[in-house]
N, C-alpha and C positions, 0 to 999 in steps of 0.2 A: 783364577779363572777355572772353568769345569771341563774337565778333561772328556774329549768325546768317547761315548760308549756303543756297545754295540745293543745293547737290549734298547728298543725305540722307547719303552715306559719307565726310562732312567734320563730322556733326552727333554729339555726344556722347548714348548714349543712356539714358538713365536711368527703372530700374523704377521706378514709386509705388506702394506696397502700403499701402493704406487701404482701407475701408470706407464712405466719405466721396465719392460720385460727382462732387458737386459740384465740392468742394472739388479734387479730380482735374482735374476740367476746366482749374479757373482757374488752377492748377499747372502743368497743361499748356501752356495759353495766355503763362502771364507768363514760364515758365524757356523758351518760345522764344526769346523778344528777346533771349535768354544765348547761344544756339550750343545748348541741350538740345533734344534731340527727347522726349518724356516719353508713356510707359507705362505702363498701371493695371493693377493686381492689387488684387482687392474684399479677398482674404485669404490667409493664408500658405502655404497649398497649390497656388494657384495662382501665388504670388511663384515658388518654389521651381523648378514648373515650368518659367516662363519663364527665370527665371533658366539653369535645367541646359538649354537650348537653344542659348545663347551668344550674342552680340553687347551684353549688357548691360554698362554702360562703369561705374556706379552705384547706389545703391540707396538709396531713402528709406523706410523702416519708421514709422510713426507706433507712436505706443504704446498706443493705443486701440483693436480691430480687435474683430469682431461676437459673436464665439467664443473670444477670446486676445486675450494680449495681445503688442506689437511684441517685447517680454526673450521670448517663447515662439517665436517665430519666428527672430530672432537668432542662437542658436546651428547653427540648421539652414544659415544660410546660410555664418557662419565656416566649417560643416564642409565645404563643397563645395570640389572642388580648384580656384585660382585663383577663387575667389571676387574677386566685386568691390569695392573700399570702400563700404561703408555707413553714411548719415547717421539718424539717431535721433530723431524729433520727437516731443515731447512737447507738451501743455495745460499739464502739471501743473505747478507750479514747484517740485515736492518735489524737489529736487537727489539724492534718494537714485537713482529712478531714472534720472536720467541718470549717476550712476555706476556705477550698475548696468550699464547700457546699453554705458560705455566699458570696462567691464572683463570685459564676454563679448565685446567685440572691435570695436564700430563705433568709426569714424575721428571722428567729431564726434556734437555735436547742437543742435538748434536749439528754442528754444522755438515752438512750433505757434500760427500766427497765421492772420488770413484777407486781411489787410492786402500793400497793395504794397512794402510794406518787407519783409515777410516774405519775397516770393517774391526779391527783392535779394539778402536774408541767406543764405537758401536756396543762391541759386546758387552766393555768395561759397564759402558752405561747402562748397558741390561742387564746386568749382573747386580748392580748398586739399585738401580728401580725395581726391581727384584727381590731385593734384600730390605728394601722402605716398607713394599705390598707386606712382606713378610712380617715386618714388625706391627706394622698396623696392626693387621690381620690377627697376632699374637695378643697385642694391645686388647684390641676388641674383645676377643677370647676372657683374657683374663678381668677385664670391665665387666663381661656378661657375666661371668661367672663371682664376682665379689659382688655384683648388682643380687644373683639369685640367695648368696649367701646374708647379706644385710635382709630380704626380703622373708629370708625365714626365721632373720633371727628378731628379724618386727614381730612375725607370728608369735614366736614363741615368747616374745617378751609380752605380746599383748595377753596371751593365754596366762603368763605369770600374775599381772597384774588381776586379769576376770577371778580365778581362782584365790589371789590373796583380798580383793574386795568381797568376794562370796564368804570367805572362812570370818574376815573381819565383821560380816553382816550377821555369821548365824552366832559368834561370841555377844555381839550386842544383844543377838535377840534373847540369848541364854541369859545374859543378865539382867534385859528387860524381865525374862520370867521370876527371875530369882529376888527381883523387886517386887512382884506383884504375891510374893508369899512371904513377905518379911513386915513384921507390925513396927517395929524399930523404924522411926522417921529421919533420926540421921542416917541409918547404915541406909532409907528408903534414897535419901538425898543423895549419898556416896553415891551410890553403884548407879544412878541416873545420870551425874555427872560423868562417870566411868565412860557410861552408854553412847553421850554424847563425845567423847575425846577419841574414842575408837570410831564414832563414823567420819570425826573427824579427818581421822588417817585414812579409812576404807572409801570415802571421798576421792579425795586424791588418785588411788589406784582404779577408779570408777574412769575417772576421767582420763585417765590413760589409756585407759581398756579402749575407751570410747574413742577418744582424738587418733589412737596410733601414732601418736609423739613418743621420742626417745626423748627422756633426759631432761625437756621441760613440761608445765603444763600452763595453758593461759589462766594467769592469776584472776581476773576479773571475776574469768566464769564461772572458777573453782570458789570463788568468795563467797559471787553470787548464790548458789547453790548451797552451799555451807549455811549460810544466813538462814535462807530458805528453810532449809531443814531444822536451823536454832529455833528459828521463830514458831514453828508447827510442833513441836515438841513443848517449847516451855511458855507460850502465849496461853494465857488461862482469862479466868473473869478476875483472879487476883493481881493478874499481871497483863493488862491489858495491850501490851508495850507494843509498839510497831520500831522497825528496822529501817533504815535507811542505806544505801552505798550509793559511795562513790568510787570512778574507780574506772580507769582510762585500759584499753589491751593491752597488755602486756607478755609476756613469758617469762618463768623464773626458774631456775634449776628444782628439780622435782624437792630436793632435802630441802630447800629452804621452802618451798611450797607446804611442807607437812610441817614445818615448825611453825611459819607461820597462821596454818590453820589453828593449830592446836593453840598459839594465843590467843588468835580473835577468838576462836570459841569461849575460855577461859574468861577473856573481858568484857563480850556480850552477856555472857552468862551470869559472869558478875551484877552487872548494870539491870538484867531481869531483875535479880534476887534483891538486889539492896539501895538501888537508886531513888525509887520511889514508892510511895507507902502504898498498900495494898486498895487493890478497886480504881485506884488513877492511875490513866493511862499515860505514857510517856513517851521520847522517842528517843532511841539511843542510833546513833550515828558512825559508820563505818567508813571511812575515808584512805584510798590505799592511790599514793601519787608518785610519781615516779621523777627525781632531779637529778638530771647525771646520770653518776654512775650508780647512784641512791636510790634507796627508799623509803617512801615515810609511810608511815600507819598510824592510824588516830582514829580511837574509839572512844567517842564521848557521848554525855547527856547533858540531861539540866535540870537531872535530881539532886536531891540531899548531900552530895558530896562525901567526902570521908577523906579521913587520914592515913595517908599509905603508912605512914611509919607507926601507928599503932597497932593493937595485937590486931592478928586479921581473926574474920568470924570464921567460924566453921573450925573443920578441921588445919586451915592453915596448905591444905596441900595445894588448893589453887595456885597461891602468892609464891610457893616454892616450885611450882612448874613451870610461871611466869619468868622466874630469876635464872630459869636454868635452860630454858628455851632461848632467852633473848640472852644469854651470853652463849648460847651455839652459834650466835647470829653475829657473834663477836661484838653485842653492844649492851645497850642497858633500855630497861622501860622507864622511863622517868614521867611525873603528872603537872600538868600545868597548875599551879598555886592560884593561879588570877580569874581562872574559868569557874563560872557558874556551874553547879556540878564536879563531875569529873570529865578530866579530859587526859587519857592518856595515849604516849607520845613515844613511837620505838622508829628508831631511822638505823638503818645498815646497807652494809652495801648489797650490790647485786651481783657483783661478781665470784 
């Protein structure tokens, strides 16, 4: 307990709201010898007052009062902002109202006595409702304050992502230009692909920029948008193809969101280039579904087909981005044998 001092602005100060003068007095007198400097209010209008003035450190309400009762008074003071903890004294031993009491919001209560014990009890239990306000209070504090800190580190992560989508967009564009001065139609074809595998990432960081999500992005819309941009890049009169998806809301941890972009782009891209012969239009189809803890992905057509386990065209680096994406994914890309066209088939978890 707190030893009484003589400086008043080291003294705890605590309103009594009774009706009970006397009984005030001797309240005041005994929760001295505690550290309380102790304050009367006859009734709840003037508690209230005093109280909305400030400096009050506690509150004792008894539940008897001349016109009301202490539960009529109670919720008046919960409602004031930074209200102080309040103790609840009762005569009555009917325990309804002291739960009553605890659950419009005082900190404790104490049975109402006139006894030197009582005023002991008393302080004990303002010392301990005192010590609750305190940790709240502390609580709150440090909430508000890891609240401000998450809040800037949102900023700063979203700032990370705008600037790495910016750098990723003007790398594309440098190799867009570096295509449009190169006569060589494979190295033309390379660095197109390139072009496309980097917005594929710069994607990604686009839409984190934009969502202000930590940690996942909504897979759908990131696909959607992906596609988007496949199809307006490599849809020609030679490649007349349209894109389809499918593909329910989901969220997925950002790594696996950029692996998986960087296949579909890979497979779409694929299914332009070699699915169907040139000037027939086709549809290749994007299906991302979610089972469990899984996920499945399926990029098909119902062109020409081909054989995965032969040499692959081109340079070969797609089929090896493929094998090396989807065992980040901890799985394999495997192709449906029995499907018209191609139908390829990557399922991993989501965890």
């Amino acid at each position: 307990m707190r030893e009484s001092a003589d400086d008043a602005d080291l003294e705890i100060r605590v309103l009594y709201i009774d009706d009970d003068e006397t009984l005030a007095l001797r309240l005041k007198e005994n929760l001295a010898r505690h550290g309380f400097a102790v304050e009367w209010a006859q009734d709840g209008a003037a508690g209230l007052k005093r109280i909305a003035k400030g400096g009050i450190d506690a509150v004792v309400i008894d539940h008897l009062l001349q016109n009301e009762t202490g539960l009529d008074v109670l919720p008046q003071v919960m409602a004031l902002p930074d209200h102080p903890p309040v103790i609840y004294a009762t005569a009555s031993e009917d325990t309804g109202i002291a739960v009553a009491a605890l659950k419009a919001g005082a900190d404790d209560y104490v049975l109402k006595g006139n006894s030197r014990d009582y005023f002991d009890l008393l302080a004990a239990t303002l010392e301990q409702g005192l010590e609750r306000a305190r940790f709240r209070r502390e609580t709150a504090e440090a909430q508000e304050v890891i609240r401000q800190q998450r809040d800037r580190a949102e900023m700063l992560l979203a700032e990370v992502n705008h600037r790495i989508a910016n750098s990723l967009g003007l790398v594309g564009a440098l190799i867009r230009m570096q295509s449009s001065l190169t006569t060589d139609q494979v190295a033309i074809d390379a660095l197109h692909e390139t072009q496309m595998r980097i917005n594929a990432i710069a994607s990604v960081h686009r839409r984190l920029y934009n969502s202000r999500q930590i940690g996942t992005v909504q897979l759908d819309e990131y696909v959607e948008n992906l596609l988007r941009e496949l199809e307006t890049s490599i849809r020609d009169d030679k490649r007349p193809h349209r894109i389809v998806l499918t593909a329910r809301q989901m969220d997925l941890p950002t790594d696996k969101v950029v692996t998986l972009g960087l296949i579909v782009s890979e497979l779409v891209t694929n299914a332009f280039k070699y699915a169907y012969d040139e000037g027939v239009e086709g549809e290749i189809r994007v299906i991302v579904e979610q089972a469990g803890e899984q996920l499945r992905l399926v990029v098909e057509d119902d062109g020409a087909g081909f054989d995965h386990s032969s040499p692959a065209k081109g340079t070969g680096l797609g089929t090896k981005i493929l094998t090396a994406m989807a065992a980040s994914l901890k799985s394999e890309l495997t192709y449906d044998p029995d499907h018209r066209g191609t139908r390829a088939i990557l399922i991993f978890s989501t965890d």
